[in-house]
C-alpha positions as CSV (number, residue, x, y, z in Angstrom):
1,X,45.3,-22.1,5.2
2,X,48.4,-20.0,4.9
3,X,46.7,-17.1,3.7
4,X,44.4,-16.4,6.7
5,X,44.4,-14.1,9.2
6,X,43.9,-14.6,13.2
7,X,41.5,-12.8,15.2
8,X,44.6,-10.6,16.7
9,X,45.6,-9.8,13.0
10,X,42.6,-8.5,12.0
11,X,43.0,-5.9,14.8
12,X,45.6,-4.0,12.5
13,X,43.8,-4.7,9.1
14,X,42.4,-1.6,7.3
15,X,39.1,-2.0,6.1
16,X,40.4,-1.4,2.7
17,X,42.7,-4.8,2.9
18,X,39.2,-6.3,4.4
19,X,36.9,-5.4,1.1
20,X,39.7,-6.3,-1.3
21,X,39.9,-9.8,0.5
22,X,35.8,-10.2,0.0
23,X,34.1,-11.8,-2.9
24,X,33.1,-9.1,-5.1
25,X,30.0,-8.3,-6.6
26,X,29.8,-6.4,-9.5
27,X,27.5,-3.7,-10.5
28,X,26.1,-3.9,-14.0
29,X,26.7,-1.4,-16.7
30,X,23.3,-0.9,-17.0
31,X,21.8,-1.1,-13.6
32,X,24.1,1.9,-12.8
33,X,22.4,3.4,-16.0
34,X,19.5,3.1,-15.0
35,X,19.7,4.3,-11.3
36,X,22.0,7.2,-12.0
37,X,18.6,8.4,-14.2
38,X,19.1,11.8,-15.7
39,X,22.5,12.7,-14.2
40,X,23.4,14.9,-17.0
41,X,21.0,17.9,-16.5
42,X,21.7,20.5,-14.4
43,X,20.3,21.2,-10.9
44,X,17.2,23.0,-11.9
45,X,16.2,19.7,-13.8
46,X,16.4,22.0,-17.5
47,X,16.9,20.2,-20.9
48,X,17.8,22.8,-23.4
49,X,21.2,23.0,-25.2
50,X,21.7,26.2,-23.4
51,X,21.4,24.8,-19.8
52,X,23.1,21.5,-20.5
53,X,26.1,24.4,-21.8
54,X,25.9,25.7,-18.6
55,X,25.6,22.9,-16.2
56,X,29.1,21.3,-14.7
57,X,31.1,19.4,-17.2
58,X,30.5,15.8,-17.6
59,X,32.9,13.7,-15.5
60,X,31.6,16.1,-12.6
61,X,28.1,15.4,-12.9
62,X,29.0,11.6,-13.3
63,X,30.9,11.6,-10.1
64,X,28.1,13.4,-8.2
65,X,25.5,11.3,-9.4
66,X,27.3,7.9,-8.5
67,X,28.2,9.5,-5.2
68,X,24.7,10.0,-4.4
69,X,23.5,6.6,-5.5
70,X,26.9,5.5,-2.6
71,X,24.7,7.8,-0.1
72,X,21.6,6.0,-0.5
73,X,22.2,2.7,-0.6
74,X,22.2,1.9,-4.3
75,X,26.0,1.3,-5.1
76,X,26.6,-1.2,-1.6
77,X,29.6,-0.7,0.0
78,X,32.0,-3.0,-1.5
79,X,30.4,-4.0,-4.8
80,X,32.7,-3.1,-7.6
81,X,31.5,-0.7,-10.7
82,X,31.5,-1.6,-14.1
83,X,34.4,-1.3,-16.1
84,X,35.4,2.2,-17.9
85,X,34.9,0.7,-21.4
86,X,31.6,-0.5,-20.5
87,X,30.0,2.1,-18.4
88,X,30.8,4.5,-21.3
89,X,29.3,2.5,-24.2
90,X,26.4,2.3,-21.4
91,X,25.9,5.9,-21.1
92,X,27.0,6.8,-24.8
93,X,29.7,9.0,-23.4
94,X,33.6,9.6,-24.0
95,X,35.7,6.3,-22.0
96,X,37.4,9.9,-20.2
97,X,34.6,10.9,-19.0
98,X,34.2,8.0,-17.1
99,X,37.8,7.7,-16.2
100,X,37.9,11.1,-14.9
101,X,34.6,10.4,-13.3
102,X,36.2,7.4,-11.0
103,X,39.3,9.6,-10.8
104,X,37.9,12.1,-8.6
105,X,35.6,9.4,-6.9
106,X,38.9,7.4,-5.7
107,X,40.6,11.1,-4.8
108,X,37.7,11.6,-2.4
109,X,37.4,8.2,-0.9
110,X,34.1,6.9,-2.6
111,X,36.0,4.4,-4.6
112,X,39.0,1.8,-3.8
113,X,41.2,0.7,-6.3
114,X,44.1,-2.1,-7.0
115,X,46.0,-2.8,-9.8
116,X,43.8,-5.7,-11.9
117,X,41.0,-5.5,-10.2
118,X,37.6,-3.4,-10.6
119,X,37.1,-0.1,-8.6
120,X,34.3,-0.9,-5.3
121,X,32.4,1.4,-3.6
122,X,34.0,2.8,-0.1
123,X,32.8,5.7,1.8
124,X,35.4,8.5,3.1
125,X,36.7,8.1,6.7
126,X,34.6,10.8,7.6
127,X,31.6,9.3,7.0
128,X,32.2,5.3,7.9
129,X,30.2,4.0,9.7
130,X,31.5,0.7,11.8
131,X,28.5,-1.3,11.3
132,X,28.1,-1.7,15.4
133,X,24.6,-1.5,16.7
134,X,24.2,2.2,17.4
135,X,24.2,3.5,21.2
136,X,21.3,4.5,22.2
137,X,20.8,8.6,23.0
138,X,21.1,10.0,26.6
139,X,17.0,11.8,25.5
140,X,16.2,8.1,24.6
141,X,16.9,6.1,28.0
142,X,15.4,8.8,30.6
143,X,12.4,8.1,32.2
144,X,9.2,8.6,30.5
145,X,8.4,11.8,31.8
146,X,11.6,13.4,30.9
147,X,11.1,12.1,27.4
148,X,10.2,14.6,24.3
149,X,7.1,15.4,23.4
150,X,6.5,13.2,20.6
151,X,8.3,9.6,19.9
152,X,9.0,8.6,16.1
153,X,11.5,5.9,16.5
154,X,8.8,3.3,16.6
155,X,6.3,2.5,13.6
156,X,3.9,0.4,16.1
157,X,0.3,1.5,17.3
158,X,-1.0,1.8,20.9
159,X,-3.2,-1.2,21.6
160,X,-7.1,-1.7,20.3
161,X,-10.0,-1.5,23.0
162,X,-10.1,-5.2,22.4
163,X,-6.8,-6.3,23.8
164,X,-8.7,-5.8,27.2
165,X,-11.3,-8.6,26.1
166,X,-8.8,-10.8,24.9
167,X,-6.6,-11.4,27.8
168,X,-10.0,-11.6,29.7
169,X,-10.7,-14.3,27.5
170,X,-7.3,-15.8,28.4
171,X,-7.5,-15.6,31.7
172,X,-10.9,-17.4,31.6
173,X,-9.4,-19.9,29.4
174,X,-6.1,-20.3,31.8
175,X,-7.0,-22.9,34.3
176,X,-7.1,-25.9,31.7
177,X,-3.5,-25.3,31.3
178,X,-2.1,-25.2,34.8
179,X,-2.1,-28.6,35.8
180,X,0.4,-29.0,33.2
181,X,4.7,-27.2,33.2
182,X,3.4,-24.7,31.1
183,X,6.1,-24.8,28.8
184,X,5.6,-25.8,25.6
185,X,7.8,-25.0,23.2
186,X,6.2,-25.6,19.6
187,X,3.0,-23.8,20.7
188,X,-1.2,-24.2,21.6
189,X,-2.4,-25.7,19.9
190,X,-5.8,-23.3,19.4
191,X,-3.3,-20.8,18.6
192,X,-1.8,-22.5,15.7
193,X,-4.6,-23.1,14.2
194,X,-6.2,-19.9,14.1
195,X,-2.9,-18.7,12.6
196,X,-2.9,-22.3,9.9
197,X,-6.3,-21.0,9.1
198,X,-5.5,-17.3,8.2
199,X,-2.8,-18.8,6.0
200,X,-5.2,-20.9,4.5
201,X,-7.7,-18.0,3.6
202,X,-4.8,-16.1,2.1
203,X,-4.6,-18.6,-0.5
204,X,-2.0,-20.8,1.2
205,X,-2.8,-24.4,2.5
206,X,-1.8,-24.6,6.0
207,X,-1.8,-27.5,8.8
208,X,-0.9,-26.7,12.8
209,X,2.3,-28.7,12.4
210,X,3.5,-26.3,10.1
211,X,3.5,-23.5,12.9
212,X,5.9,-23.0,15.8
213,X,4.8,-20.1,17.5
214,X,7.5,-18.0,18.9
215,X,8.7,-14.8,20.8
216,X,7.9,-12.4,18.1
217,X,9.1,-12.1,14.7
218,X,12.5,-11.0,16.3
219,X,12.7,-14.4,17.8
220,X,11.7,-16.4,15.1
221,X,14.0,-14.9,12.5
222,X,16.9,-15.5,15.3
223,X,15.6,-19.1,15.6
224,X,16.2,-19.4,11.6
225,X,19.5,-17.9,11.2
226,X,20.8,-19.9,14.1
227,X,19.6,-23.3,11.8
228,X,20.1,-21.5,8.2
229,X,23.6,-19.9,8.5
230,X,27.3,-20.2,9.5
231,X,29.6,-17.8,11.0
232,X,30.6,-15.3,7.4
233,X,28.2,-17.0,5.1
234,X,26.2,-13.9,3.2
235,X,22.7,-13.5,3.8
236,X,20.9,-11.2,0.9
237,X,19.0,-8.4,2.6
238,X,16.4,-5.9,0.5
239,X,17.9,-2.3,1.3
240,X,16.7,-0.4,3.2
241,X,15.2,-3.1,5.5
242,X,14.0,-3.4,9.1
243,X,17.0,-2.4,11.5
244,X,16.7,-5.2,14.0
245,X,17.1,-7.8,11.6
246,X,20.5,-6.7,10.1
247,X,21.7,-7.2,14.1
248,X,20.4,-10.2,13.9
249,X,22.4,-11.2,11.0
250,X,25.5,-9.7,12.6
251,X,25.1,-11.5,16.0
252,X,25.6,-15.1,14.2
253,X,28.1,-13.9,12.6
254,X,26.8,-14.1,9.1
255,X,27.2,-11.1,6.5
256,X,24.0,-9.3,5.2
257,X,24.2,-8.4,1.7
258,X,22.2,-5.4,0.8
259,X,20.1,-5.5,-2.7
260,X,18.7,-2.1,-3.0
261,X,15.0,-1.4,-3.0
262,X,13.7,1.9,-5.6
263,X,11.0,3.3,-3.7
264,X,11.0,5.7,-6.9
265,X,9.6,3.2,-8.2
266,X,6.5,1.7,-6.5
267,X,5.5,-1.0,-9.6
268,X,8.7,-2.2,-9.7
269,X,10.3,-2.0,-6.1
270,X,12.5,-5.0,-6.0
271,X,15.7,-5.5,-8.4
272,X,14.8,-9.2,-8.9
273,X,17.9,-9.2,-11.4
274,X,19.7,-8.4,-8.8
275,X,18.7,-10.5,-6.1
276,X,19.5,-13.0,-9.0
277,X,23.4,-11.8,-9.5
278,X,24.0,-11.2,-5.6
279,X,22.9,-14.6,-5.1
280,X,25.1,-16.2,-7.6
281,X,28.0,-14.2,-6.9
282,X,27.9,-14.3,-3.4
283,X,26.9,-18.1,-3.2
284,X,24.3,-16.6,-0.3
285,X,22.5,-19.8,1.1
286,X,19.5,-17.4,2.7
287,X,18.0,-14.3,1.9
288,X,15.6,-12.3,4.5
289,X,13.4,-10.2,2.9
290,X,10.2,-8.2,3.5
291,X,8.1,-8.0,0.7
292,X,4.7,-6.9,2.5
293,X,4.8,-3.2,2.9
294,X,8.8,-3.0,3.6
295,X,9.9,-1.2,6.8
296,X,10.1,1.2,6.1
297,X,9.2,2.0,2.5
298,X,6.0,0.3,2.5
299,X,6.7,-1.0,-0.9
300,X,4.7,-4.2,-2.0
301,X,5.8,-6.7,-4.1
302,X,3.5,-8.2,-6.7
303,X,2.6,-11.5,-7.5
304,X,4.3,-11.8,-10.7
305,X,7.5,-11.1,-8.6
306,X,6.5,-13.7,-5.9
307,X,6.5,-16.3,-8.1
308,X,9.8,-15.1,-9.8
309,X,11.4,-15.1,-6.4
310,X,10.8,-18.4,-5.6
311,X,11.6,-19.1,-8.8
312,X,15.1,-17.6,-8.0
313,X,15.3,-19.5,-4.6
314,X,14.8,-22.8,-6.1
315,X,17.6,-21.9,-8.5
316,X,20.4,-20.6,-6.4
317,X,19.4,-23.1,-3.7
318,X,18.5,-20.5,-1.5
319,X,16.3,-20.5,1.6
320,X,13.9,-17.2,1.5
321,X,12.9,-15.7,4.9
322,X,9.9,-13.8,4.3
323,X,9.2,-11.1,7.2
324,X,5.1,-10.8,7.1
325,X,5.3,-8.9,10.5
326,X,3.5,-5.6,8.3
327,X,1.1,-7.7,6.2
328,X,-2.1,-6.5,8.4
329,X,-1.3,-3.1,7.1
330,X,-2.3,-3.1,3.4
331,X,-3.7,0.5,2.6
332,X,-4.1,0.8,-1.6
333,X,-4.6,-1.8,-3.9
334,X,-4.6,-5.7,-3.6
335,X,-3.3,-8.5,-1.3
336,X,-1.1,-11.0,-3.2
337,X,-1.2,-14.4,-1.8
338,X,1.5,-15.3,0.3
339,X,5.1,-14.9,-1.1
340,X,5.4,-19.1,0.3
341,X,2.6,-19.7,-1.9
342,X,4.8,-20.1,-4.9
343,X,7.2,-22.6,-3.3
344,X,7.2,-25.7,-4.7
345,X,9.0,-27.0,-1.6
346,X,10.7,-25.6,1.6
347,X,12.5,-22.9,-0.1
348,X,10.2,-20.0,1.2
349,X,9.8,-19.9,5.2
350,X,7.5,-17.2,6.8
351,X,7.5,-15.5,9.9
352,X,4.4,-13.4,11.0
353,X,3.6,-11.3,14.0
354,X,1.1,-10.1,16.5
355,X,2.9,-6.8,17.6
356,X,2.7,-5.0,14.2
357,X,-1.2,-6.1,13.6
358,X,-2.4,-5.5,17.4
359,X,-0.1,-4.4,20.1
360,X,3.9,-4.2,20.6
361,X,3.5,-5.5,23.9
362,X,2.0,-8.2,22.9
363,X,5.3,-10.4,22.3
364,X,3.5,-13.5,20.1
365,X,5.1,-14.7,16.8
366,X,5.7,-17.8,14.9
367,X,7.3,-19.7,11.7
368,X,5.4,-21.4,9.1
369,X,7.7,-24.0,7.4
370,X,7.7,-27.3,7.2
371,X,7.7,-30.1,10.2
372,X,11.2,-31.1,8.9
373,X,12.7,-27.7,9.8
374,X,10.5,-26.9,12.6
375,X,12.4,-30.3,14.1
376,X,15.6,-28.4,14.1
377,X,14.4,-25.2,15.3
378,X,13.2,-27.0,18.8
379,X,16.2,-28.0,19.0
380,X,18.1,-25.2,18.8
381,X,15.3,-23.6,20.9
382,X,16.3,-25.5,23.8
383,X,19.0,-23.5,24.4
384,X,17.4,-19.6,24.2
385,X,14.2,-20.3,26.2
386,X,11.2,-22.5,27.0
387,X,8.4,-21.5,24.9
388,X,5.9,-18.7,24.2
389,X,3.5,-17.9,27.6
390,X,0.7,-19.2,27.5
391,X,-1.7,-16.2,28.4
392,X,0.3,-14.4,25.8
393,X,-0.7,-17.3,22.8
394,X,-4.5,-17.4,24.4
395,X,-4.6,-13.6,24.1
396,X,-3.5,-13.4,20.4
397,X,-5.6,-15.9,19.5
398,X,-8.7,-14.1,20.8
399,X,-7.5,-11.5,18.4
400,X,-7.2,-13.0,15.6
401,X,-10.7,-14.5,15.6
402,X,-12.0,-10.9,15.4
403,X,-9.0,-9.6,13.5
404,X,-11.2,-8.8,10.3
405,X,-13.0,-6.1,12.6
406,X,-10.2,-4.8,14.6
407,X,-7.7,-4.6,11.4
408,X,-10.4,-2.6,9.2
409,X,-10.2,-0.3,11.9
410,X,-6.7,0.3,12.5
411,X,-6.5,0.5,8.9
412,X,-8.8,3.4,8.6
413,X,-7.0,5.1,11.4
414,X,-3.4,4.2,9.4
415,X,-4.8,5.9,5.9
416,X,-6.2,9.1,8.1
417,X,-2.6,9.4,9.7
418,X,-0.7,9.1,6.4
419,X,-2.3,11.9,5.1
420,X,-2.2,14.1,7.8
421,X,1.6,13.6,7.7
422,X,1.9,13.6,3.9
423,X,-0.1,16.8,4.1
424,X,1.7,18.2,6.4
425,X,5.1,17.6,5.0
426,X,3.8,19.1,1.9
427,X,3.0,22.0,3.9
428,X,6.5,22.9,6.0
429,X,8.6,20.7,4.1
430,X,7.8,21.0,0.4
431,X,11.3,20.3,-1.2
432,X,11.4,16.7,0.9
433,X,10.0,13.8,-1.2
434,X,7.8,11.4,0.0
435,X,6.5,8.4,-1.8
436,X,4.0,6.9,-0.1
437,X,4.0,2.6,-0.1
438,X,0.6,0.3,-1.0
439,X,0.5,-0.1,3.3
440,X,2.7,-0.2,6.2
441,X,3.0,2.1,9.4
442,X,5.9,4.8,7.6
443,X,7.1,7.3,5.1
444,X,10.5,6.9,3.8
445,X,11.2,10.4,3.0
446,X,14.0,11.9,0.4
447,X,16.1,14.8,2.0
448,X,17.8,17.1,0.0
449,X,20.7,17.2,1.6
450,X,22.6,13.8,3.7
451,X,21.5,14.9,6.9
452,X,19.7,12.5,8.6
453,X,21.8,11.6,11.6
454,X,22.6,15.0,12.1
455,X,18.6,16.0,12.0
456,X,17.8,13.0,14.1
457,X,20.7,14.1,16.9
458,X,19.0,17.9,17.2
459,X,15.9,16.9,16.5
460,X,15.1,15.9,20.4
461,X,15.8,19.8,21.5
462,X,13.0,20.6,19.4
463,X,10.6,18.5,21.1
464,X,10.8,14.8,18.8
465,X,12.9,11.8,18.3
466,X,13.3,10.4,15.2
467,X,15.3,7.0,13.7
468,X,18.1,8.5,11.2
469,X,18.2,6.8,7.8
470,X,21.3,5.0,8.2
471,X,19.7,2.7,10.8
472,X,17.7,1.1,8.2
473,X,21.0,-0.4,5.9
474,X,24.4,-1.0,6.3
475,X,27.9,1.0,5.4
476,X,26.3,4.5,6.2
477,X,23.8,4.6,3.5
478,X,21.1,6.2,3.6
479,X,22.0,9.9,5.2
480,X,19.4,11.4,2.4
481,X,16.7,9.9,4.2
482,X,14.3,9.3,6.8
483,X,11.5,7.0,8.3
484,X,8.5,8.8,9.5
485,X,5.9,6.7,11.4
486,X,2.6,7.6,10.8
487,X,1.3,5.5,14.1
488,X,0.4,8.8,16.7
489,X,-2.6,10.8,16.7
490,X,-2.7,13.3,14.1
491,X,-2.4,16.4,16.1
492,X,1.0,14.6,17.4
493,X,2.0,14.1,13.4
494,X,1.4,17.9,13.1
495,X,3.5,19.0,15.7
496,X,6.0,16.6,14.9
497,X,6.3,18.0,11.6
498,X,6.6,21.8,12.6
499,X,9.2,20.0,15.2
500,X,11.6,18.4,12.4
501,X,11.3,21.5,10.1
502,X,12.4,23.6,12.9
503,X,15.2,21.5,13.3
504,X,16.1,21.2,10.3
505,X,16.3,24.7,9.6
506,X,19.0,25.2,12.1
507,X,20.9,22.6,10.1
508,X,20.1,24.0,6.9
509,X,23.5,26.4,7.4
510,X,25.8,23.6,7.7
511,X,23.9,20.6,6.1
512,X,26.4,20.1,3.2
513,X,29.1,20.1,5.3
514,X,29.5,16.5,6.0
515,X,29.5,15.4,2.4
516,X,30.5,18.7,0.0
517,X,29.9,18.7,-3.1
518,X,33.0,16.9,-5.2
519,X,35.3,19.6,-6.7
520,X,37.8,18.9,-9.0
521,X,41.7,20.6,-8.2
């Protein structure tokens, strides 16, 4: 076509010309409503005619409000705001305010403008982020001795007593195997069915065929994407959402599209509206989402929106990847049935690990779908590797024979740690918020300031390394926050704590520097 652009070109376009060129999304009058919440009252949270007299005028607090939701994911980069007209009929305000709202927005970078077309969200250059995978620290690759004290950048647990046991059990189970290759790329078949039959008990008919077992969860959602999605196609992504698979997403060269979650908001969690609207408007053919106890919010989602989900798959003709790599680690409340068990056809695939439920090391996965798909992920298989090991699949499936003992375990030892860490945030960090999810392995902790890759750069000269919030979403969202694994020994969570307050205080001086407050000239 005339109108497109070559590889060299796109050396010397601005990322401005690049968003304007995108399909744009729009943000509802009242979804931005509803998530700016009461962005009116002043800072000390007051209601009374006197402090509302007080507090900074209008447009001000409008700006502020919508550059926070910018910071923390809700307003995507690139998804246009509502109109003027609209947004002020929403909010029962003057159409200036708004306009001088998205004034001062634009003058500080949050907001990109051309003539005809809505306003999108854009982040200042001093805060872009380029979307590349992020290098890793000098503290992070030394040897293990030379490493702080206490490492958060993982939400995984050291390995049960019974991991010994099970590859015992493998080993004595080996020799049956070796007069064969070895490789067998859909899987043992002992293995798939102890996984077909855990799906089964979770209220979701399974057979062996409909399991390929895999490298990890990792693997298998690279398996998918490589079968589900062409170079730029969009991919719908909750937000915030495990860091590994938004690489993923970026390696094939599709486009995640971030839908934001509202850990606020634990009953509600997912905007299934929007999940709705980004699929239509983006024409997204997949979706990977991970709605058993996100990483790392822990949020759950319901059954009632399971069954709308799929209900909004089969409409938009969308494929759903559901990540069940946390689903071991329910901790309050009740189990929904599997998300897949509200398809009506293939419109929900799952992929399920063993390094979450048992050990990281352990590097066993798989897909359940249906034999039609699993056809064409052997194929494209063929060309990444050979199959699972086979000491590795006998291993896991030692473990999930006695999972019901081993998880009930691991789950005590989870809801012990979480409130060790909750307590002790409470206690040296009392203005941080932290909303604890119905299960998972992490706290997604509220800041108040947008800090977090700063914090999580000084942190390791206090003794702790910690993943920054921006790693979990795209377009540097996210600086208010910060995932907290509660997977250590609680002595370790202590320290930890008194580590990142420590650090934190040395920031405190400077922490509104990156992003001051708007001002208006």
């Amino acid at each position: 076509m005339g109108s497109s652009f070559s590889q060299l070109d796109l050396k010397y376009i601005s990322t401005e010309t690049i968003l304007a060129c995108m399909a744009t999304r729009v943000i509802s009058a009242a979804t931005l409503t509803r998530d700016l919440g009461r962005w009116r009252h002043d800072d000390t949270g007051a209601e009374d005619g006197a402090a509302r007299r007080s507090a900074r005028p209008a447009y001000l607090a409008l700006a502020e409000g919508i550059r926070l939701l910018i910071h923390d994911g809700r307003a995507p980069l690139g998804v246009a705001l509502p109109s003027e007209r609209d947004l002020a009929t929403t909010l029962g305000v003057s159409r200036t305010t708004v306009t001088s709202a998205y004034t001062l927005l634009r003058e500080h970078g949050y907001l990109l403008s051309r003539q005809g077309s809505r306003s999108t969200v854009a982040l200042p250059a001093s805060v872009k982020h380029d979307g590349t995978k992020p290098t890793r620290s000098i503290l992070a690759m030394m040897s293990p001795g030379e490493l702080p004290t206490i490492d958060l950048t993982y939400a995984a647990m050291s390995a049960p007593p019974e991991m010994t046991d099970a590859y015992s059990f493998a080993l004595q189970g080996l020799p049956i195997y070796l007069g064969t290759h070895g490789m067998d790329p859909v899987g043992v078949l002992t293995l798939r069915e102890a996984i077909a039959r855990r799906y089964t008990e979770r209220g979701l008919p399974t057979d062996p065929d409909q399991i390929l077992v895999t490298l990890g969860a990792q693997h298998g959602l690279r398996l998918l994407l490589n079968v589900l999605t062409a170079p730029a196609e969009r991919v719908l992504i909750d937000h915030p959402t495990y860091p590994n698979a938004i690489e993923a997403i970026r390696d094939v060269g599709a486009r995640p599209v971030p839908v934001p979650l509202r850990p606020e908001h634990p009953d509600v969690g997912w905007d299934l509206d929007g999940i709705r609207s980004a699929a239509r408007q983006t024409a997204a053919s997949t979706a990977y989402l991970v709605p058993d106890f996100n990483n790392p919010t822990g949020l759950l989602m319901d059954a009632d929106g399971r069954a709308e989900l799929a209900a909004i798959a089969r409409e938009t003709r969308m494929t759903v990847i559901v990540d069940e790599s946390m689903v071991d680690q329910q901790l309050d409340g009740d189990d929904p049935p599997p998300a897949a068990a509200f398809a009506r056809g293939a419109e929900i695939v799952t992929i399920g690990s063993a390094s979450k439920s048992f050990w990281g090391g352990l590097r066993v996965g798989w897909i359940r779908t249906n034999q039609s798909l699993i056809t064409k992920l052997l194929g494209s298989r063929s060309s990444m590797d050979l199959g699972t090991p086979v000491m590795d699949q006998l291993a896991t499936g030692y473990l999930l024979e006695h999972a019901d003992t081993i998880l009930a375990r691991r789950r005590d030892q989870l809801r012990s740690r979480r409130a060790t860490l909750l307590d002790a945030l409470a206690e040296e960090l009392p203005d941080w918020r932290a909303v604890p999810g119905a299960g998972g392995m992490s706290l997604w902790v509220q800041l108040p300031a947008p800090v977090s890759s700063a914090l999580a750069a000084t942190a390791p000269n206090h003794g702790v390394l910690l993943a920054a919030g921006p790693r979990f979403g795209v377009q540097g969202a996210f600086e208010r926050f910060l995932r907290l694994p509660y997977t250590v020994e609680e002595p370790d969570l202590r320290l930890a704590v008194k580590s990142i307050a420590a650090a934190y205080a040395a920031l405190t001086p400077h922490a509104a520097n990156p992003l001051a407050p708007l001002t208006c000239y």
